[in-house]
C-alpha positions in Angstrom: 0.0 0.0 0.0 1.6 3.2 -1.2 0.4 6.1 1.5 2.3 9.0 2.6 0.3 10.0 4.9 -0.2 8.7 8.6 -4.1 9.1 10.0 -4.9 9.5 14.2 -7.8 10.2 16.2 -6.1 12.0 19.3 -8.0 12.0 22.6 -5.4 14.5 24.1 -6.3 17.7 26.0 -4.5 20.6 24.5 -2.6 23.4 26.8 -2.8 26.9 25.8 0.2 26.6 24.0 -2.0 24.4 21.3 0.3 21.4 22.9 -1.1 18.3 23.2 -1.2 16.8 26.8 -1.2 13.4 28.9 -5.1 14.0 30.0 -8.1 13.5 28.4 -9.6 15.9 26.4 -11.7 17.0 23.1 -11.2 14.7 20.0 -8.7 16.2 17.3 -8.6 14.5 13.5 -4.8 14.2 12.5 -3.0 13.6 9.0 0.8 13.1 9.7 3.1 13.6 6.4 5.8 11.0 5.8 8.7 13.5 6.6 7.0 14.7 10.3 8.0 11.7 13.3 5.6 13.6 15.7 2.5 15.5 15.3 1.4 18.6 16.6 -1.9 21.1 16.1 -0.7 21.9 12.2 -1.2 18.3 11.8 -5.5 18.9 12.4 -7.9 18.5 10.0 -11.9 18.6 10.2 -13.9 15.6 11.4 -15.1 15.5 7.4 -12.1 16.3 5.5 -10.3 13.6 8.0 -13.5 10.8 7.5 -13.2 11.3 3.7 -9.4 11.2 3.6 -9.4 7.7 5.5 -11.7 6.4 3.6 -10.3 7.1 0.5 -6.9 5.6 1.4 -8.4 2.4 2.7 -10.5 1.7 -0.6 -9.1 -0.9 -2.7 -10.2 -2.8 -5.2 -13.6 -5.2 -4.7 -13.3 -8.5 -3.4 -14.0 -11.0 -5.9 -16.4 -13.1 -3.1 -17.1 -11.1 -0.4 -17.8 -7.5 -1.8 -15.2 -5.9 0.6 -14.2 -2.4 -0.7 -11.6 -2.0 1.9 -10.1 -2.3 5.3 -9.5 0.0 8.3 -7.9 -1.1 11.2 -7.9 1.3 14.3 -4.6 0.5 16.7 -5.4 1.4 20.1 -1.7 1.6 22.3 -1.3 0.7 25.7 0.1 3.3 28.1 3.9 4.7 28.8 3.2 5.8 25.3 4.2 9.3 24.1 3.3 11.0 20.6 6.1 9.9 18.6 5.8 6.0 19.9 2.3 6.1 18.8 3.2 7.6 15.2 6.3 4.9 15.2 3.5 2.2 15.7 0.8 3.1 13.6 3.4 3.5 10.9 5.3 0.0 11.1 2.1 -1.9 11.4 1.2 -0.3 8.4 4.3 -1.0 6.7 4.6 -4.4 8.0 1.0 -5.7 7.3 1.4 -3.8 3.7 4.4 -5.9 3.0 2.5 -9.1 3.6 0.3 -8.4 1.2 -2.7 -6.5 3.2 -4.5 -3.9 1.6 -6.3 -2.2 4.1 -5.3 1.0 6.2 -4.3 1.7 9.7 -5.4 4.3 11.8 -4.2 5.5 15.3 -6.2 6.2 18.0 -3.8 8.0 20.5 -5.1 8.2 24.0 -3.0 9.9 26.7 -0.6 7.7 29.0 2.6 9.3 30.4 5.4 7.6 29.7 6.6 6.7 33.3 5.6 3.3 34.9 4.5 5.1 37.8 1.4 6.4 36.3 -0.2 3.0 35.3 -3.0 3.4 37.6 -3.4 6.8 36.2 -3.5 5.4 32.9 -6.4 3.2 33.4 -8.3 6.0 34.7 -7.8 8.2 31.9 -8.4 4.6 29.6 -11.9 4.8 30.9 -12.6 8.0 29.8 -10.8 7.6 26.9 -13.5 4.5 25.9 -16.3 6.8 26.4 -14.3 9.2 23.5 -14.2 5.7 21.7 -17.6 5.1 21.4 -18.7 9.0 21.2 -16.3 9.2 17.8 -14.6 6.4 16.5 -17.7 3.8 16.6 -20.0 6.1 15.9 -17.8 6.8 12.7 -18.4 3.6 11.7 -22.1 3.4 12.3 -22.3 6.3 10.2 -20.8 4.5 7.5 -22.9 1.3 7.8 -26.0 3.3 8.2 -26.0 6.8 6.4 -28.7 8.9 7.5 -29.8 9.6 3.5 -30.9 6.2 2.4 -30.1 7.2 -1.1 -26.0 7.1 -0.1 -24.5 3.8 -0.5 -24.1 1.8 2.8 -20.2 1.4 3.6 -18.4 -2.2 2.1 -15.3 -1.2 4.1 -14.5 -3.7 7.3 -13.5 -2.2 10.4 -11.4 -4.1 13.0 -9.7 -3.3 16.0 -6.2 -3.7 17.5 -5.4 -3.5 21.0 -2.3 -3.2 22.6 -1.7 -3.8 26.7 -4.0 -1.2 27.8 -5.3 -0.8 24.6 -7.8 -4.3 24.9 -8.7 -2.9 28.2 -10.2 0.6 26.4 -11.4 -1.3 23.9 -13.3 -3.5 25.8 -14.8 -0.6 27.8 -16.1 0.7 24.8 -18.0 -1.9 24.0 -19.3 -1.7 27.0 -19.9 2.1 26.9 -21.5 1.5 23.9 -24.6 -0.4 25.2 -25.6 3.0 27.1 -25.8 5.0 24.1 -29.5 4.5 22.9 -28.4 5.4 19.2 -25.7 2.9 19.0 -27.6 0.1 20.9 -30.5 -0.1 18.5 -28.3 -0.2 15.5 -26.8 -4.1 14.1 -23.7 -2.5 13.9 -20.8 -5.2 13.7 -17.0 -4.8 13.7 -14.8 -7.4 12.2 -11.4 -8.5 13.9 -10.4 -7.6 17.5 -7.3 -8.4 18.1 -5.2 -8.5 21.3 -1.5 -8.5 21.6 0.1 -8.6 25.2 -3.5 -7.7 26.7 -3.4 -6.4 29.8 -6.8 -7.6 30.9 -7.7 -10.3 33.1 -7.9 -13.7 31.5 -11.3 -14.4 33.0 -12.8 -11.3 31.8 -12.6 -12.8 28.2 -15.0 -15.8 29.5 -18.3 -16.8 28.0 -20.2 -15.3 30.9 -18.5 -12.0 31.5 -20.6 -9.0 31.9 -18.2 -7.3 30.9 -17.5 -9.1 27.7 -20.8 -9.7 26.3 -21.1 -6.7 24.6 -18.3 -7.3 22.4 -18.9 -10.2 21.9 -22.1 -9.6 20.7 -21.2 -7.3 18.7 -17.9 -8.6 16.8 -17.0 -11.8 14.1 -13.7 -13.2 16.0 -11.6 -12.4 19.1 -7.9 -13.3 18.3 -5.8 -13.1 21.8 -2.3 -13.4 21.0 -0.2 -14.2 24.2 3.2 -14.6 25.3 4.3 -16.2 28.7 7.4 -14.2 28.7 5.8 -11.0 29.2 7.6 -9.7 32.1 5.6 -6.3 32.0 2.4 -7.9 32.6 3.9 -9.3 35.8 4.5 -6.0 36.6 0.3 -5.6 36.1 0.1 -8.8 38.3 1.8 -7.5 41.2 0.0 -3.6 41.2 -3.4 -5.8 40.9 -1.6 -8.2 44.0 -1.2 -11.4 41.8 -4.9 -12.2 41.8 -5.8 -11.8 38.5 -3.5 -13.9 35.6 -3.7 -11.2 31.9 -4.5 -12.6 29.0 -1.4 -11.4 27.3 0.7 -13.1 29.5 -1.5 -16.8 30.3 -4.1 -16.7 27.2 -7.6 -17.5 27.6 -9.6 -18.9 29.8 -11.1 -22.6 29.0 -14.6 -21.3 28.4 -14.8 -18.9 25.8 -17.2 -18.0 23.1 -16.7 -20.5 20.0 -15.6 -16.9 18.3 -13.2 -16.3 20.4 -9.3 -17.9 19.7 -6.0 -17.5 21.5 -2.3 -18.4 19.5 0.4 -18.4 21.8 3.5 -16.9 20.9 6.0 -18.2 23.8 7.9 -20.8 21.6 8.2 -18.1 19.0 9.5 -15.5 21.2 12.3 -17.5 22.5 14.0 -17.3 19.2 13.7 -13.7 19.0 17.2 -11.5 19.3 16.3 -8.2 20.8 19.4 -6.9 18.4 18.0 -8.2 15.1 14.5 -7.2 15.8 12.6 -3.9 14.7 10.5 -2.2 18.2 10.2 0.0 20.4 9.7 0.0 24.3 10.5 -3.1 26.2 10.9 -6.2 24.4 9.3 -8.7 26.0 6.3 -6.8 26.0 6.1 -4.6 22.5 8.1 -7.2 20.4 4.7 -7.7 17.9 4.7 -4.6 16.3 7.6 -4.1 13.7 7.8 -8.7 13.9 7.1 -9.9 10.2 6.2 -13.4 11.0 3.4 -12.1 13.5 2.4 -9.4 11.2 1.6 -12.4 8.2 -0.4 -13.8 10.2 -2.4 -10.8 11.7 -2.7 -10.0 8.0 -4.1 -13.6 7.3 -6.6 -13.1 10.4 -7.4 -9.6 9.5 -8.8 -11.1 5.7 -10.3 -13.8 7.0 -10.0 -15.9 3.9 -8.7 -19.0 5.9 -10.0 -20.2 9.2 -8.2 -19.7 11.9 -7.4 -23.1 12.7 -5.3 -23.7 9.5 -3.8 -20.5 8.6 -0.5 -21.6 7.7 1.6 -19.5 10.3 0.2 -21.2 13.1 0.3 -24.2 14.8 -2.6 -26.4 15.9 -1.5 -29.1 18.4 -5.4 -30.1 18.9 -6.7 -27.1 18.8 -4.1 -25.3 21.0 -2.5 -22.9 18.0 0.4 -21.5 18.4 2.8 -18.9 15.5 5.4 -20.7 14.5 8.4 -19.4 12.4 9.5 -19.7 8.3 6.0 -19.8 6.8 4.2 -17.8 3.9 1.0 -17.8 2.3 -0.2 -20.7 0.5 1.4 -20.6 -2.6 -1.8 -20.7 -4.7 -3.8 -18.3 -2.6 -3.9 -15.2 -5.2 -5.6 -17.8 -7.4 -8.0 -19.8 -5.2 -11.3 -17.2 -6.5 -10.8 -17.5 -10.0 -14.8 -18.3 -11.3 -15.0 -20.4 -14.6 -18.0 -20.9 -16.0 -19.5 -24.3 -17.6 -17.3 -25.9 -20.2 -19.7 -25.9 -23.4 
């Protein structure tokens, strides 16, 4: 995907000085250049100029079975976050699902988390209001798109999916939750396509069949894919401020009784062949080692189409049923091909 341009939703509050700050505050449409490796007020656009712009760049070409017009994939961080790790992010998880062959776009949502360890309380805090700002503007974006309000424009064909990172499934998951006390959202059969987790810091049980909190994503989503590593030392570090009690799914998977659409692939095999030195990141390893990783970003582009089930996409692993990523694989060879449509020999 050739795109110079870099598209957030920033949920910062803004000083006096027009800079953006670690605290909540009003929603702010960005378009980063290429050349810029932070963003500031210049970088604003309007809500419709910034809507039309993403849209635009995630359009591709139809898909020959399912109709899809495009992809859009929001990236929600975690927190100890500043502005130019979030830019870094967004941009090498579009250049390294682009280079796997995915054609859809990825959008930032930047939520404010200080970049000190010490504020991780703070940060879940502010993660609550931020889901709130979510569901207020980025689902409601997408509502708008599968709904317009003048029947006579085209419903949106574009899939929307969401990617959350440490703190990021925990927002996300509010939101879905936030979004069942918004009447106009409620009555709507909105759907979203992926969510994805990487090194979730949320409980493992909360993913369970019977979570409250769950349920609303889950109702409202095609597959939950949990990807988990048990070398996460960070979320030990979540472990211990939450006294040990409560195992996160980024770190132990999840739990034994799940919805059938919900799937874990467990990375720890993987990650012990990772060298820190030859890998691409940013922030600590153990933790952030996902984004800027080519074999994990194959096969979040193979979970993203969705052309393959999830128990035989061909990065994985499935040791009955248990799947795990394993290293050295590609696409099926013939997978460009598999839609051709012939007609009758006469």
């Amino acid at each position: 995907m050739k795109n110079i341009n870099t598209f957030l939703i920033c949920a910062r509050d803004i000083d006096k000085k027009d800079r953006f700050l670690a605290e909540p505050g009003s929603t702010t449409f960005i378009i980063v250049p290429a050349s810029k490796k932070k963003y500031s007020r210049v970088d604003a656009v309007s809500k419709e100029v910034w809507t039309q712009s993403v849209v635009s760049a995630a359009a591709h070409d139809a898909d020959a079975v399912t109709g899809v017009t495009g992809d859009i994939l929001f990236f929600v961080h975690g927190y100890n976050n500043d502005i130019e790790t979030v830019l870094w992010r967004t941009r090498v998880l579009q250049e390294t699902l682009s280079s796997q062959g995915w054609k859809g776009l990825v959008v930032g949502f930047d939520w404010p988390s200080d970049n000190s360890v010490l504020n991780y309380i703070e940060d879940r805090n502010d993660a609550s209001e931020v889901a709130r700002i979510v569901v207020e503007v980025a689902l409601q974006i997408i509502v708008d798109a599968q709904f317009p309000a003048n029947q006579k424009t085209k419903s949106c064909t574009i899939n929307v999916h969401l990617l959350g990172h440490s703190t990021g499934a925990y927002v996300i998951m509010e939101a879905f939750a936030n979004s069942t006390k918004k009447g106009g959202l409620f009555v709507k059969p909105w759907r979203i396509g992926q969510v994805v987790f990487i090194a979730g810091d949320v409980s493992s049980s909360s993913l369970a069949a019977d979570s409250d909190w769950a349920r609303p994503m889950y109702e409202r989503i095609f597959r939950l894919t949990n990807y988990s590593n048990g070398f996460d030392k960070v979320l030990s570090i979540s472990n211990a401020k939450r006294f040990g009690v409560a195992p996160r799914a980024g770190r132990v998977g999840l739990p034994v009784d799940v919805p059938s659409k919900a799937v874990n692939v467990d990375c720890s095999k993987y990650f012990q062949t990772k060298n820190p030195k030859k890998s691409t990141f940013t922030g600590t390893f153990n933790h952030s080692w996902y984004i800027g990783d080519p074999e994990f970003a194959l096969d979040l582009a193979l979970t993203l189409e969705g052309g393959i089930d999830r128990q035989v996409i061909t990065t994985r692993r499935n040791d009955r049923g248990r799947l795990s990523l394993v290293a050295g694989q590609s696409r099926p060879e013939y997978q460009n091909d598999w839609d051709e449509d012939r007609p009758v020999p006469r």
